[in-house]
PDB file with SEQRES, HELIX, SHEET and CRYST1 records, atoms N, CA, C and O in Angstrom:
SEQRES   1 A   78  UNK UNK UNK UNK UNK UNK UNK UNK UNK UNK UNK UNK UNK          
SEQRES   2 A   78  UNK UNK UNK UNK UNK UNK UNK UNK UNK UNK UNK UNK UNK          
SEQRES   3 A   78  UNK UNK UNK UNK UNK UNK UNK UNK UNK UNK UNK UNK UNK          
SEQRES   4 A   78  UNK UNK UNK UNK UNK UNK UNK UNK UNK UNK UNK UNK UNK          
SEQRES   5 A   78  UNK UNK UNK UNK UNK UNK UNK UNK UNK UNK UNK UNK UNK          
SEQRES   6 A   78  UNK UNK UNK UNK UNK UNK UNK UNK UNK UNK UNK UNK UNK          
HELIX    1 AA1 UNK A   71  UNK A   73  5                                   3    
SHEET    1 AA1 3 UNK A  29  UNK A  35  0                                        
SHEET    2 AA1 3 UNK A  40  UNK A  45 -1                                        
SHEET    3 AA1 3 UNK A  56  UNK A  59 -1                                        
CRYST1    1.000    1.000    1.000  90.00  90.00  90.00 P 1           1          
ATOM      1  N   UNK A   1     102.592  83.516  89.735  1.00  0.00           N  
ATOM      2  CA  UNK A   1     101.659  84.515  89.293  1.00  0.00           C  
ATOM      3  C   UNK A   1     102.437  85.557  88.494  1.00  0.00           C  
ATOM      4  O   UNK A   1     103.531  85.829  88.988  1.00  0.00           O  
ATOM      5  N   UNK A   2     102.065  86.308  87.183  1.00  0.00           N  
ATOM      6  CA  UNK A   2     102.680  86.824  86.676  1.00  0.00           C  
ATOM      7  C   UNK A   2     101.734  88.128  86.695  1.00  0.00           C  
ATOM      8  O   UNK A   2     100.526  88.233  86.908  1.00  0.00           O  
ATOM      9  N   UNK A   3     102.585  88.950  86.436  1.00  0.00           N  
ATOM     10  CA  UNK A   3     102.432  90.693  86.720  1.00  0.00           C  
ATOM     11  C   UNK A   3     103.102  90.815  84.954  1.00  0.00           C  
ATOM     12  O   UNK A   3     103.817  90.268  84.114  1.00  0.00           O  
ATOM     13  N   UNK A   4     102.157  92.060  85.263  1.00  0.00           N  
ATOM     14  CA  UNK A   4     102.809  93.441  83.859  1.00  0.00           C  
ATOM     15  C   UNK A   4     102.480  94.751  84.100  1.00  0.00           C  
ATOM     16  O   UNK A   4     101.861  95.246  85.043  1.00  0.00           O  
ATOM     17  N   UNK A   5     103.008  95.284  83.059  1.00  0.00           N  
ATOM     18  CA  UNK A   5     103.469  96.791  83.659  1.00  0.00           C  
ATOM     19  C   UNK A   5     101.997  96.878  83.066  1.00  0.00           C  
ATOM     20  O   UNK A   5     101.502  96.249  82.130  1.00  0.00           O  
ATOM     21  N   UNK A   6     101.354  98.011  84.036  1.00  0.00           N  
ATOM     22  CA  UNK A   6      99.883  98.486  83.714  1.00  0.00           C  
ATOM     23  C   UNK A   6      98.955  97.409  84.250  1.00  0.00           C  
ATOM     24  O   UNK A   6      97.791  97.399  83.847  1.00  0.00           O  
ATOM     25  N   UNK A   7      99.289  96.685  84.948  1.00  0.00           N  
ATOM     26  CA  UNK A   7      98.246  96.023  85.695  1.00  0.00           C  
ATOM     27  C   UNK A   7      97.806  96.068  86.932  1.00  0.00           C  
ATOM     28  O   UNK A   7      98.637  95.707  87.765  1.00  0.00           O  
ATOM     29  N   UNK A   8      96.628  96.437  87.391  1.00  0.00           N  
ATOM     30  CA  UNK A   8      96.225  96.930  88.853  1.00  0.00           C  
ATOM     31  C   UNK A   8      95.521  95.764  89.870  1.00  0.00           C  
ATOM     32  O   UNK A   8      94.543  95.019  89.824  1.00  0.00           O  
ATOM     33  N   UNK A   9      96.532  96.041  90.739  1.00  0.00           N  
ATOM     34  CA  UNK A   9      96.690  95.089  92.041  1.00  0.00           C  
ATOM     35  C   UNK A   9      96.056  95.766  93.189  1.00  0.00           C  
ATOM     36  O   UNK A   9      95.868  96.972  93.353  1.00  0.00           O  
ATOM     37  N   UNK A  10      95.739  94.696  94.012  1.00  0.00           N  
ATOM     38  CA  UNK A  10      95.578  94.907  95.608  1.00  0.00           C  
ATOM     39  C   UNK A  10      96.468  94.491  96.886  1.00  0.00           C  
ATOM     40  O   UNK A  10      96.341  93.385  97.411  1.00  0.00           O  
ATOM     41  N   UNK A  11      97.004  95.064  97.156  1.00  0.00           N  
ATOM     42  CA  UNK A  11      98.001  94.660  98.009  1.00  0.00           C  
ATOM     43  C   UNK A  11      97.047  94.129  99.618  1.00  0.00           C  
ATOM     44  O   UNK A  11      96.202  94.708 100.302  1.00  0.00           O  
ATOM     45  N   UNK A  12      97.734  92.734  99.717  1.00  0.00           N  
ATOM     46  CA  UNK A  12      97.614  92.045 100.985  1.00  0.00           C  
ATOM     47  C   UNK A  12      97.730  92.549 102.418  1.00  0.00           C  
ATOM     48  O   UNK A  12      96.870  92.439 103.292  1.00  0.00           O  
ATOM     49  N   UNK A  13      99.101  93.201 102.536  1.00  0.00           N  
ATOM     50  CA  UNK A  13     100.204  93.837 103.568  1.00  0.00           C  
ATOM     51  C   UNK A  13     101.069  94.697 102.922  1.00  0.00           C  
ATOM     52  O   UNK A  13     101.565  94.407 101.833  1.00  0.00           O  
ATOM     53  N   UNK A  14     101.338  95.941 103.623  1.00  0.00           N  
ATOM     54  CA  UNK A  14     102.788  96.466 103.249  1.00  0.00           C  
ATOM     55  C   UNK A  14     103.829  95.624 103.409  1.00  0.00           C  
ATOM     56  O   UNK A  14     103.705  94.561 104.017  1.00  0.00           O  
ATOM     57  N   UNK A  15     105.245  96.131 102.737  1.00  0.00           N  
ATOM     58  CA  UNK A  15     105.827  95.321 103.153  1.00  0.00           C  
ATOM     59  C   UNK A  15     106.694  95.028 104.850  1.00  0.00           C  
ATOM     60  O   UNK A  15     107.408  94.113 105.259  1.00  0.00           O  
ATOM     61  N   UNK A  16     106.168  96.352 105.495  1.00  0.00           N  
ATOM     62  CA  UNK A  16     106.637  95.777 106.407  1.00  0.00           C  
ATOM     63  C   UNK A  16     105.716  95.187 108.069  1.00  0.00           C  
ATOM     64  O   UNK A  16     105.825  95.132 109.294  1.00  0.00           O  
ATOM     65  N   UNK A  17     104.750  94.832 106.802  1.00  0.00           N  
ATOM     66  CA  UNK A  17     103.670  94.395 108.435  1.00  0.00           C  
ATOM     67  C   UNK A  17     103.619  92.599 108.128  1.00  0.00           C  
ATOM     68  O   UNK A  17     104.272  92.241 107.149  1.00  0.00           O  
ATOM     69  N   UNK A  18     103.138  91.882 108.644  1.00  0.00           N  
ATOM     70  CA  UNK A  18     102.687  90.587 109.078  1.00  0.00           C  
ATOM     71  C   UNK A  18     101.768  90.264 108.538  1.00  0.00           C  
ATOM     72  O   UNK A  18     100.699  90.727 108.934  1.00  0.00           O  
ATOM     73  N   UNK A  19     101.779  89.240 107.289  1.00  0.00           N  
ATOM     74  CA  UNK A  19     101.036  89.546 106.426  1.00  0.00           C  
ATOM     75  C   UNK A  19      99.993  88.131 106.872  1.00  0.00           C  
ATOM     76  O   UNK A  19     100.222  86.953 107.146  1.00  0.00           O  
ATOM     77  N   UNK A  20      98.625  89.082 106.758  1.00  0.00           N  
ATOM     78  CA  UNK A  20      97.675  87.643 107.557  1.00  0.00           C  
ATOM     79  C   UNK A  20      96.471  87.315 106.307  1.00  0.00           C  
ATOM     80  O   UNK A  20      95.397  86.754 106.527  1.00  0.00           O  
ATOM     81  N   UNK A  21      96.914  87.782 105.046  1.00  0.00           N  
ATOM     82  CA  UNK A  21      96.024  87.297 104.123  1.00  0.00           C  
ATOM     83  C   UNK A  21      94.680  88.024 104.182  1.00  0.00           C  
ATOM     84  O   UNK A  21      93.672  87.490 103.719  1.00  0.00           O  
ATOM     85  N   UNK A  22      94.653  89.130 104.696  1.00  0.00           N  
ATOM     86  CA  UNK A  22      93.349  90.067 104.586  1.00  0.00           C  
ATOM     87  C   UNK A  22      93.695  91.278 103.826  1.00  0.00           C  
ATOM     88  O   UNK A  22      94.680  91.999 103.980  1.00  0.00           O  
ATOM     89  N   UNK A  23      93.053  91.353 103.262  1.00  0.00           N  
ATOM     90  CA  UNK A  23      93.486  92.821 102.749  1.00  0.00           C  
ATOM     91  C   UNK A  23      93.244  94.000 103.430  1.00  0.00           C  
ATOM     92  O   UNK A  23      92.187  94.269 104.001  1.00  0.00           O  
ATOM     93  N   UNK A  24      94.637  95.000 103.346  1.00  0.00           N  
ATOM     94  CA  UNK A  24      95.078  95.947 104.231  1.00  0.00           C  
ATOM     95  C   UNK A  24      93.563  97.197 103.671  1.00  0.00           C  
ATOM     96  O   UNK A  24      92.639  97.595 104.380  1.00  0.00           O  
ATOM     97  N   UNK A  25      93.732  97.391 102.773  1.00  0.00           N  
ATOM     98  CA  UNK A  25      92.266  98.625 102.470  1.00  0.00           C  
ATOM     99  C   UNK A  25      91.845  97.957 101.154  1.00  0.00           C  
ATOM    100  O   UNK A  25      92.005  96.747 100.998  1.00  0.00           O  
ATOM    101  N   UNK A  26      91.414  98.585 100.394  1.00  0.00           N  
ATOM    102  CA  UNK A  26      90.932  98.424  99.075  1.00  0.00           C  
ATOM    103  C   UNK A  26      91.050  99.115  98.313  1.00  0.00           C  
ATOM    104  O   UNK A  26      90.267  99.244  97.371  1.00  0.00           O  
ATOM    105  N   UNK A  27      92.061  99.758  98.498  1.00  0.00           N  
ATOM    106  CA  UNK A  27      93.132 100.448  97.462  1.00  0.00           C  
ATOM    107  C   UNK A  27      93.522  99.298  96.042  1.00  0.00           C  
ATOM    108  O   UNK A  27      93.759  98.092  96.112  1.00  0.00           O  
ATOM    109  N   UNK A  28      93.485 100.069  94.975  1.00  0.00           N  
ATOM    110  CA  UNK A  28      94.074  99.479  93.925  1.00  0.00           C  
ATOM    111  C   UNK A  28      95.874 100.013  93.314  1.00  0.00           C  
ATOM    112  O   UNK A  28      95.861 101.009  92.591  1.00  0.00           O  
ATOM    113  N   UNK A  29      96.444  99.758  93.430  1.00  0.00           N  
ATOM    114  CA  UNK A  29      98.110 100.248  92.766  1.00  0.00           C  
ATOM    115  C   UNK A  29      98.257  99.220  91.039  1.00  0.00           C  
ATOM    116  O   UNK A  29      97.976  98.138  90.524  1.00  0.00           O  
ATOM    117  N   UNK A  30      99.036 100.823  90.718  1.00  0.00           N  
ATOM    118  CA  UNK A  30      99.133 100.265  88.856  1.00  0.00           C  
ATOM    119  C   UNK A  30     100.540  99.874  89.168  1.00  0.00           C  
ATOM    120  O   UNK A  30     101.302 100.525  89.883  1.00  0.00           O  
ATOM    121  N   UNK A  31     100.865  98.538  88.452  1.00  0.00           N  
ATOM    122  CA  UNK A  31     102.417  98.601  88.421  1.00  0.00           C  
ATOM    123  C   UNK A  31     102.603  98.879  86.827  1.00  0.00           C  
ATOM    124  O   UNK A  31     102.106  98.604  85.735  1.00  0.00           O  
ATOM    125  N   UNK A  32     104.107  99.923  87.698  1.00  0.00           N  
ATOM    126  CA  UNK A  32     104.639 101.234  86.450  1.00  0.00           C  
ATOM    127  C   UNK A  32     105.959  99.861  85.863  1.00  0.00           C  
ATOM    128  O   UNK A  32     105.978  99.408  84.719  1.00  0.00           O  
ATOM    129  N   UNK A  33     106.656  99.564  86.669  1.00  0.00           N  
ATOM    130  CA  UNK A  33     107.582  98.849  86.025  1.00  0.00           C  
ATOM    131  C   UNK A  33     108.006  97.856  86.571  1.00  0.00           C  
ATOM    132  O   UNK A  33     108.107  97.876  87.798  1.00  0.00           O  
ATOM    133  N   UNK A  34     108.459  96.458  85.691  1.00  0.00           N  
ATOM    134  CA  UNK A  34     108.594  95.643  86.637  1.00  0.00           C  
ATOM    135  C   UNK A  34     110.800  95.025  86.464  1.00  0.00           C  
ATOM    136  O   UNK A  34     111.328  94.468  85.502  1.00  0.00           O  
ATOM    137  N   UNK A  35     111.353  95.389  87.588  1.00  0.00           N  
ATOM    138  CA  UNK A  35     112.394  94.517  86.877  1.00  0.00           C  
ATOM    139  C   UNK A  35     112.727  93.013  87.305  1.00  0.00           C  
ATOM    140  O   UNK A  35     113.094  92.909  88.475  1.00  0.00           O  
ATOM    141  N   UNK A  36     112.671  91.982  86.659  1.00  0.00           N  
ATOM    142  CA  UNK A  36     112.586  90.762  87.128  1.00  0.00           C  
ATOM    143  C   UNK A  36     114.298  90.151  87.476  1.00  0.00           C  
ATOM    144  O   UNK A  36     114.500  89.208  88.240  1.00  0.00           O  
ATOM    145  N   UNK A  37     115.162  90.738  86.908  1.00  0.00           N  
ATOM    146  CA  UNK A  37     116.539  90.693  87.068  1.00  0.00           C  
ATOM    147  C   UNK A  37     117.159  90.720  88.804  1.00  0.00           C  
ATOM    148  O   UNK A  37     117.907  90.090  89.551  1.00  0.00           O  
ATOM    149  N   UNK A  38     116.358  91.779  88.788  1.00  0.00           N  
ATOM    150  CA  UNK A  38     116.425  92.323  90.541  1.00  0.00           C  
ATOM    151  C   UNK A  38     115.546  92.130  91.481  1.00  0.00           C  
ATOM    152  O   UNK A  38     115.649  92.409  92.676  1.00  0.00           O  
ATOM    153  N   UNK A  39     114.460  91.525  90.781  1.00  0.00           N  
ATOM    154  CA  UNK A  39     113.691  91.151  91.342  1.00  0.00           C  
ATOM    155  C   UNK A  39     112.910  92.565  92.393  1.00  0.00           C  
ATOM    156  O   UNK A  39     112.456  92.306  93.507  1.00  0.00           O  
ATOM    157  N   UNK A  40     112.878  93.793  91.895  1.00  0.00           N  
ATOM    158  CA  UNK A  40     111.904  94.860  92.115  1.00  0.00           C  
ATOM    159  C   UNK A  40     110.817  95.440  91.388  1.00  0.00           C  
ATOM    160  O   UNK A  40     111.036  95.531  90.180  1.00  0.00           O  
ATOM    161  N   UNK A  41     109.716  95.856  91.781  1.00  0.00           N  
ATOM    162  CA  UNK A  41     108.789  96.353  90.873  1.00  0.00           C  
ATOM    163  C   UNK A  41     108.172  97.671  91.827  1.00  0.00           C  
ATOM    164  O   UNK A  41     108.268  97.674  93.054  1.00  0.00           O  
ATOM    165  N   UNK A  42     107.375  99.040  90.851  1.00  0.00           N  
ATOM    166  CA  UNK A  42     107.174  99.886  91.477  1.00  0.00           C  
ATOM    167  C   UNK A  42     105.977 100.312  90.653  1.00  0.00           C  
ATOM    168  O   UNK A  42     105.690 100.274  89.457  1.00  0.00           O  
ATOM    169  N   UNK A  43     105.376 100.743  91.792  1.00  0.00           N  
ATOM    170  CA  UNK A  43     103.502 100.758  91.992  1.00  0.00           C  
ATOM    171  C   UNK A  43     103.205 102.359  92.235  1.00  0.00           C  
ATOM    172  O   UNK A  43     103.946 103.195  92.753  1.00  0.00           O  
ATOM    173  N   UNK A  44     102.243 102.473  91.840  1.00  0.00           N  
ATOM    174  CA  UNK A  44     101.541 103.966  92.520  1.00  0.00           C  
ATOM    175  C   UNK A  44      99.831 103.605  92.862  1.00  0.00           C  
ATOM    176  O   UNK A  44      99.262 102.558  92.552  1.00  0.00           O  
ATOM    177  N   UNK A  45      99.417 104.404  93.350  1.00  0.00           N  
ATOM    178  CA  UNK A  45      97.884 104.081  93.635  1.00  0.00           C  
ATOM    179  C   UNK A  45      96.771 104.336  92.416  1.00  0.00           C  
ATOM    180  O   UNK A  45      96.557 105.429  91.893  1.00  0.00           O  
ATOM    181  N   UNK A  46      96.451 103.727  92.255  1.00  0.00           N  
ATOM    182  CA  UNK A  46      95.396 103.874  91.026  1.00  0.00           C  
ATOM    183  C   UNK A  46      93.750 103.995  91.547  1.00  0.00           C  
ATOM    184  O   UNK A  46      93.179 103.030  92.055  1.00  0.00           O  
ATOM    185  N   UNK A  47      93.332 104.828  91.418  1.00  0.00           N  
ATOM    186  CA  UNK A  47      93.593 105.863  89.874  1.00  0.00           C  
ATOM    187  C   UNK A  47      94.643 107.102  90.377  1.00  0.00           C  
ATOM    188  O   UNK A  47      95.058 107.136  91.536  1.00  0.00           O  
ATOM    189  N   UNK A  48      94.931 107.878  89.596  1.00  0.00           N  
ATOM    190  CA  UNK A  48      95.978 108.521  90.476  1.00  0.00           C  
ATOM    191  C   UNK A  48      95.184 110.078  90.911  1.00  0.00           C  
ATOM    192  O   UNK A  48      94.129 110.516  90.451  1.00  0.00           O  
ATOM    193  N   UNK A  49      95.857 110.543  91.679  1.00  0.00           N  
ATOM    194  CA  UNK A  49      95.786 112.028  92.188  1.00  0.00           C  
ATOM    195  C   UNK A  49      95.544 112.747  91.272  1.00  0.00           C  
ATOM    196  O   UNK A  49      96.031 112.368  90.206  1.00  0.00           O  
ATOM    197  N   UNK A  50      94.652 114.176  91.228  1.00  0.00           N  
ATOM    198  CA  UNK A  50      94.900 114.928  90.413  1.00  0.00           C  
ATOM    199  C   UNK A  50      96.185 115.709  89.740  1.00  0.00           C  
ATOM    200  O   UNK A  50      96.157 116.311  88.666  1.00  0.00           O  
ATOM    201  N   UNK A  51      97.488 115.540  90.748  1.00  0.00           N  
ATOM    202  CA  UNK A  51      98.272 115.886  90.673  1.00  0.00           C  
ATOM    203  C   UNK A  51      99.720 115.051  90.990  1.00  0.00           C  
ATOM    204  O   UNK A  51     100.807 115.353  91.481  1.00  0.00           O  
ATOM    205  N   UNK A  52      99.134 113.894  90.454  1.00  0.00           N  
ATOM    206  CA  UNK A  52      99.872 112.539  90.307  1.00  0.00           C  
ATOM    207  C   UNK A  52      99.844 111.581  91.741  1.00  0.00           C  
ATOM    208  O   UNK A  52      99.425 112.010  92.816  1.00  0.00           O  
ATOM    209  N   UNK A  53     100.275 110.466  91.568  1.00  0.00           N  
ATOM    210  CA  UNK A  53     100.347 109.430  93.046  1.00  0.00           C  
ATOM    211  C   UNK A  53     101.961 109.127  92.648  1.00  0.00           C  
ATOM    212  O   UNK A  53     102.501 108.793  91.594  1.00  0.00           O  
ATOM    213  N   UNK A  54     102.469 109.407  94.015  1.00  0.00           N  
ATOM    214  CA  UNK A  54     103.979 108.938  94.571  1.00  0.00           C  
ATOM    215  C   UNK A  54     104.566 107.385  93.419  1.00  0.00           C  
ATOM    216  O   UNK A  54     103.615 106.895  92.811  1.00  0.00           O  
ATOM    217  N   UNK A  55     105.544 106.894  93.224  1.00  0.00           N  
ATOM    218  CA  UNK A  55     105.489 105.587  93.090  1.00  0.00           C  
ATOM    219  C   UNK A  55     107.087 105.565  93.980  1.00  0.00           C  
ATOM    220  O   UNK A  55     108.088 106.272  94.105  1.00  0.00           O  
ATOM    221  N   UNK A  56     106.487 104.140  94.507  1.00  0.00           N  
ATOM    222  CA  UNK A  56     107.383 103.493  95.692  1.00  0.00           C  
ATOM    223  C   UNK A  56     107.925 101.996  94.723  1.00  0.00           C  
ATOM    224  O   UNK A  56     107.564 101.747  93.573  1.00  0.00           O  
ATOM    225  N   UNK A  57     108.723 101.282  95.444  1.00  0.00           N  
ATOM    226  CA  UNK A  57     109.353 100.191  94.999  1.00  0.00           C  
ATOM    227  C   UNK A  57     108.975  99.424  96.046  1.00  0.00           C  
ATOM    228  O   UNK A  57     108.772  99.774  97.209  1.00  0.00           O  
ATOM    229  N   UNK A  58     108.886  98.243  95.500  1.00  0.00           N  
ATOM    230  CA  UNK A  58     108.259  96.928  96.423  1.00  0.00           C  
ATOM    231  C   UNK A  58     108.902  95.410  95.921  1.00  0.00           C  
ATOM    232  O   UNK A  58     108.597  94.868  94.859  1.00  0.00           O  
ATOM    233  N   UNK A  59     109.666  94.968  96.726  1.00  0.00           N  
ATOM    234  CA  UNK A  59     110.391  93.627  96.576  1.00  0.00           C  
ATOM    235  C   UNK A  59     109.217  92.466  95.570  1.00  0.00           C  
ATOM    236  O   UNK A  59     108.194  92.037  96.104  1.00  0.00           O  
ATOM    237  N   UNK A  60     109.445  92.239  94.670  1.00  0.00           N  
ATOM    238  CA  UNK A  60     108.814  91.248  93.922  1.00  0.00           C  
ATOM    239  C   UNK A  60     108.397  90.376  94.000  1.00  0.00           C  
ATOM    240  O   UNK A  60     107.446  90.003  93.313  1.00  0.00           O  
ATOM    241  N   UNK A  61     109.166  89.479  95.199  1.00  0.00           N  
ATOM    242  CA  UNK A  61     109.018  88.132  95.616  1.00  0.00           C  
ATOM    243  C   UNK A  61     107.692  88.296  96.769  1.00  0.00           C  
ATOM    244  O   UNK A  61     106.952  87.313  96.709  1.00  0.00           O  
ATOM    245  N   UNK A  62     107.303  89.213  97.675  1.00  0.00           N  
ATOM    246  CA  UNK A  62     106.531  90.115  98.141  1.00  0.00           C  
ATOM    247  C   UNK A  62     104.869  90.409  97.530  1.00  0.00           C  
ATOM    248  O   UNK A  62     103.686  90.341  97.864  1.00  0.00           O  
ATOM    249  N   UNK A  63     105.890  90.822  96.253  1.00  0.00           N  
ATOM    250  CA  UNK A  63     104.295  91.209  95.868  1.00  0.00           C  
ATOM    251  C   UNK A  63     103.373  90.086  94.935  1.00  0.00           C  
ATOM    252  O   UNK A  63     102.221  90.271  94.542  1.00  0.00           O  
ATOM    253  N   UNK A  64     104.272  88.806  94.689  1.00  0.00           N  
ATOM    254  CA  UNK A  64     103.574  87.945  93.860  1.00  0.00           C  
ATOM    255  C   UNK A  64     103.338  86.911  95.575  1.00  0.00           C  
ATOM    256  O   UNK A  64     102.805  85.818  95.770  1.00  0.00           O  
ATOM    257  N   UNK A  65     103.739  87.494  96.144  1.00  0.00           N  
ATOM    258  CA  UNK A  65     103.238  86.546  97.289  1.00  0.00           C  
ATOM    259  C   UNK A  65     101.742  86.631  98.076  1.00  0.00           C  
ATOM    260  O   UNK A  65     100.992  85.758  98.513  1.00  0.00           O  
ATOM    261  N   UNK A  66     101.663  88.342  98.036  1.00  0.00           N  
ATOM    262  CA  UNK A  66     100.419  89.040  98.862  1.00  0.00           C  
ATOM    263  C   UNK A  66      99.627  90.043  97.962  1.00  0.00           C  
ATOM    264  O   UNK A  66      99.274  91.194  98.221  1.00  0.00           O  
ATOM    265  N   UNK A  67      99.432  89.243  96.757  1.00  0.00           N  
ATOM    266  CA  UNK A  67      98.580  90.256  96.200  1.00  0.00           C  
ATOM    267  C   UNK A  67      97.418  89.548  95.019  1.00  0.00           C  
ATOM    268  O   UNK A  67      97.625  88.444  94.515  1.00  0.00           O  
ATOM    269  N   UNK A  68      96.614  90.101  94.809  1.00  0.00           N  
ATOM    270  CA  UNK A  68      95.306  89.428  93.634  1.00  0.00           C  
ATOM    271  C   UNK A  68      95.637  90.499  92.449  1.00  0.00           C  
ATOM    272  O   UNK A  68      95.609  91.727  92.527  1.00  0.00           O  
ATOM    273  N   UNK A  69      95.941  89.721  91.389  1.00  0.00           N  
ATOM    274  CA  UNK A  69      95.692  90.978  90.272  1.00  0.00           C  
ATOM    275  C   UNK A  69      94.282  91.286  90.091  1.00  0.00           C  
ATOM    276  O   UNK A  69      93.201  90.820  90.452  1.00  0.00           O  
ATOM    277  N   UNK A  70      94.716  92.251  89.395  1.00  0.00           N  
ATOM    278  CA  UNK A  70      93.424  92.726  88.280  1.00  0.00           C  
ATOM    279  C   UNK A  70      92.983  93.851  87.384  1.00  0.00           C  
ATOM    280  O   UNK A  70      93.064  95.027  87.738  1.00  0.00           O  
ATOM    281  N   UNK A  71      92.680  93.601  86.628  1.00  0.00           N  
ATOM    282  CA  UNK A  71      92.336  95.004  85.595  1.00  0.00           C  
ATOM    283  C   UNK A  71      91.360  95.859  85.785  1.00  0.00           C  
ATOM    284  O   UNK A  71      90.286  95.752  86.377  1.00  0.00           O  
ATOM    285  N   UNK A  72      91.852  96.716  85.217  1.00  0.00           N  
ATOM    286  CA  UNK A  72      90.638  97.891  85.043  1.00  0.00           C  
ATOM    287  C   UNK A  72      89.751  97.737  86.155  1.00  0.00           C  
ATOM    288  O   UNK A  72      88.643  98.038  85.712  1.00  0.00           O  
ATOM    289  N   UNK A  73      89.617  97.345  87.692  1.00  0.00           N  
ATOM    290  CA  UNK A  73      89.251  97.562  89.013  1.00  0.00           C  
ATOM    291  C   UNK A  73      88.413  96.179  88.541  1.00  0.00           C  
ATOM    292  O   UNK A  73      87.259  96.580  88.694  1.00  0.00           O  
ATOM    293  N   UNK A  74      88.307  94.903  88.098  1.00  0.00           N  
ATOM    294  CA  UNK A  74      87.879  93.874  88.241  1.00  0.00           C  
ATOM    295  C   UNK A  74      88.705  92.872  88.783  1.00  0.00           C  
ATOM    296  O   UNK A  74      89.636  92.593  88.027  1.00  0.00           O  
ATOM    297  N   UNK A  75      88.679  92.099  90.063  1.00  0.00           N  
ATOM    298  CA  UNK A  75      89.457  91.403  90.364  1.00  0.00           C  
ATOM    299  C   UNK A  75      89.237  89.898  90.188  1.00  0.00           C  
ATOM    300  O   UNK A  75      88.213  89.284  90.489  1.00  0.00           O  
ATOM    301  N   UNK A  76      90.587  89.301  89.546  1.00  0.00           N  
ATOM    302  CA  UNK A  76      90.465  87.998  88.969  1.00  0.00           C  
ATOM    303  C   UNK A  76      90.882  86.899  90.288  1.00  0.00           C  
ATOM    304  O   UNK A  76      91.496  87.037  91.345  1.00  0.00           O  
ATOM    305  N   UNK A  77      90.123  85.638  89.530  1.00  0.00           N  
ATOM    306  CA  UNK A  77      90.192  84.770  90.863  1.00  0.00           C  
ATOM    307  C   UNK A  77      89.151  84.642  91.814  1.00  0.00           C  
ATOM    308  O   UNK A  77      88.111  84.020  91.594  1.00  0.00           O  
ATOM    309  N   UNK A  78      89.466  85.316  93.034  1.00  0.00           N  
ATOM    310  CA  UNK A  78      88.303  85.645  94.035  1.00  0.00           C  
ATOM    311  C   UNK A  78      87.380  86.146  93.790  1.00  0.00           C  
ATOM    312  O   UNK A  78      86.538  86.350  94.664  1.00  0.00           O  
TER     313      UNK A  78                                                      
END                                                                             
C-alpha cells in the first residue's frame, strides 16, 4: 500500500496496543512526511486544531500494516 505526503488516514491501533483490525476512533491523521529510507513517517490529526495538531512519528512498516487511506475524509476500499 502506498502513502504520500498529504494523504489522510485512519489508524487501526496505536502503535503500542494489539492491533485487532477495528478501528481505534475515527479520527483522520494527514501524513506530513514520509521517509522510506528509515522507514518512518509523521502524522498529525486532521483537520487540525485551531492552533495547530502535535505531529508524532510512527514506524512505517506499522502504518502500511493498520491503516485505510483516504482523501479529503473519503475512505478508499471499504
Amino acid at each position: 500500500m502506498d502513502f504520500h505526503q498529504g494523504d489522510c488516514i485512519r489508524l487501526a491501533a496505536p502503535p503500542s496496543a494489539d492491533t485487532s483490525g477495528s478501528p481505534v476512533d475515527n479520527q483522520l491523521y494527514q501524513v506530513i512526511s514520509i521517509d522510506p529510507d528509515g522507514g518512518r513517517c509523521w502524522l498529525r490529526r486532521w483537520p487540525m486544531a485551531p492552533k495547530g495538531s502535535p505531529v508524532f512519528e510512527l514506524d512505517l512498516q506499522h502504518l502500511q500494516a493498520s491503516t485505510a487511506p483516504s482523501r479529503f475524509g473519503a475512505t478508499w476500499g471499504t
